[in-house]
N, C-alpha and C positions, 0 to 999 in steps of 0.2 A: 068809752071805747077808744076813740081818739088817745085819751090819754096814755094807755096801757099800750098803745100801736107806737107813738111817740117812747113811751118809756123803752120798749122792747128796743125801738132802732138806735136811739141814742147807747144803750148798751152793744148794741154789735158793732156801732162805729166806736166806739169807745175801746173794745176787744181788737175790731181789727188795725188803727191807729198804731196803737200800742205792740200789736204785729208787725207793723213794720218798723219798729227802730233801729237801732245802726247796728250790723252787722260788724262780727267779727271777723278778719278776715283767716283761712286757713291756713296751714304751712303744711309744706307737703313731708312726707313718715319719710324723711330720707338720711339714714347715718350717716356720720363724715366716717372717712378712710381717712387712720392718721398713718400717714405716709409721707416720705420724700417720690418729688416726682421730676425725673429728670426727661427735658424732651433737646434729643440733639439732633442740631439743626439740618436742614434738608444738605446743604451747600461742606459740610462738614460729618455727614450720616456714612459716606463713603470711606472714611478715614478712620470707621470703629466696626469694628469685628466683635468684641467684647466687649463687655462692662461690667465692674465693681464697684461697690458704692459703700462709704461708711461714713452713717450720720452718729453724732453727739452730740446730745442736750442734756441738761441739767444731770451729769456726771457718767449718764449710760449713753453707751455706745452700741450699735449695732451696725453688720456688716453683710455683705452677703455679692456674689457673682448677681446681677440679674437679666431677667429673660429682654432682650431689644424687643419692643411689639413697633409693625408700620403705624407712622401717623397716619392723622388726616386731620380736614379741614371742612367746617359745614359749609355749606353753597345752597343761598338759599332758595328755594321752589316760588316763593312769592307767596301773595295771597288769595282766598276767593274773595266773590262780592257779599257771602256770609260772612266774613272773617277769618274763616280758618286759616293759616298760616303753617307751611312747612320747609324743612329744608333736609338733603342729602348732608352723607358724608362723603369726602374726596380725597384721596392717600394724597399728601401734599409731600415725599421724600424725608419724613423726618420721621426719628426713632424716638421711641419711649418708652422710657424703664420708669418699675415704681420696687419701692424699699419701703415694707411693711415695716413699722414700728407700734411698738407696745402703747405707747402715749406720745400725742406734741401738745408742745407748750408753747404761750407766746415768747420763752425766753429763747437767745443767742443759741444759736445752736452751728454746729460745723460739720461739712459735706464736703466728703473727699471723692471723686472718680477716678481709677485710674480703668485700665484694662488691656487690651491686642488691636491692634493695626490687622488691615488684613493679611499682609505675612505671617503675623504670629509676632511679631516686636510686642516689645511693653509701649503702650498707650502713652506721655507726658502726663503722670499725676497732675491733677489742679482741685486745690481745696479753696473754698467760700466761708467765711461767716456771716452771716445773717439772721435776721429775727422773722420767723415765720409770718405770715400778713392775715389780719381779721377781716374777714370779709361775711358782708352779708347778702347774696345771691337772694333772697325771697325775703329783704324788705328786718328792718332794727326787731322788729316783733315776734320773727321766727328765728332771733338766736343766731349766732358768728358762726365761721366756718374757718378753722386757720389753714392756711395753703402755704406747706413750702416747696413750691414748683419753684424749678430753676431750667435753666436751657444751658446746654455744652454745646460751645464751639473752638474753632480754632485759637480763639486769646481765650480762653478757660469756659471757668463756671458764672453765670449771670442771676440772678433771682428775676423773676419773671414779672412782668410789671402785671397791676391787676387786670386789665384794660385783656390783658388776651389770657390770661384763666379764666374772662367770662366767655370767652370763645370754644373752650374746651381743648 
């Protein structure tokens, strides 16, 4: 009797041991937007009425007027003594256009802005080249993300350092 009570337990710790081995961990179902995203600056948002934008990579080019949306900036809520953590959003004066594109690639590519002042003048065109940036937001295992965020201000176009497209 004993033995069969022993054989049984050694198989359920055997079963549940083997239960808990090392998880994988998941990656969240979220598609990239391949897009240019221009965000101009708080300090210099006053000084654009319009905006056009024409990115080029690897031979195609696309163009288009697009829509200024208000920024913002998250501010964060803090934590509970559960854990839970959250944070607001906060209009911090800066504008943001994004420029849908068919495909981005990590090669060279070039962004032009030009657009209107608030009289209605033409904007001072400024064009960038730069190589879009691979980043991985959720860890090397759930796969790159390339971001060609750039920021317009007064001395032109800037590529965004990674450090604040984790900021959103």
């Amino acid at each position: 009797m004993h033995k069969a009570g022993l054989v049984v337990a050694l198989v359920v710790a055997t079963t549940l041991i083997s239960a808990c081995g090392p998880v994988g961990s998941a990656c969240p179902a979220i598609a990239q937007a391949t897009a240019v995203t221009v965000t101009v600056t708080a300090d210099y948002s006053s000084h654009v009425r319009t905006l056009h934008l024409r990115a080029c990579q690897d031979g195609t080019c696309k163009e288009a007027d697009v829509e200024l949306r208000p920024g913002s900036s998250s501010v964060d809520q803090g934590c509970t003594q559960e854990g839970a953590c959250s944070a607001t959003s906060s209009p911090d004066g800066t504008k943001v256009a994004t420029l849908m594109l068919e495909t981005l690639t990590e090669s060279p590519m070039t962004v032009t802005a030009s657009g209107t002042v608030p009289d209605g003048t033409a904007l001072p065109a400024r064009t960038l080249e730069f190589r879009p940036q691979a980043l991985y937001p959720f860890g090397e295992q759930c796969g790159k993300f390339l971001s060609a965020s750039l920021t317009l201000d007064a001395e032109g176009l800037h590529q965004q350092p990674a450090s604040q497209k984790a900021r959103g």
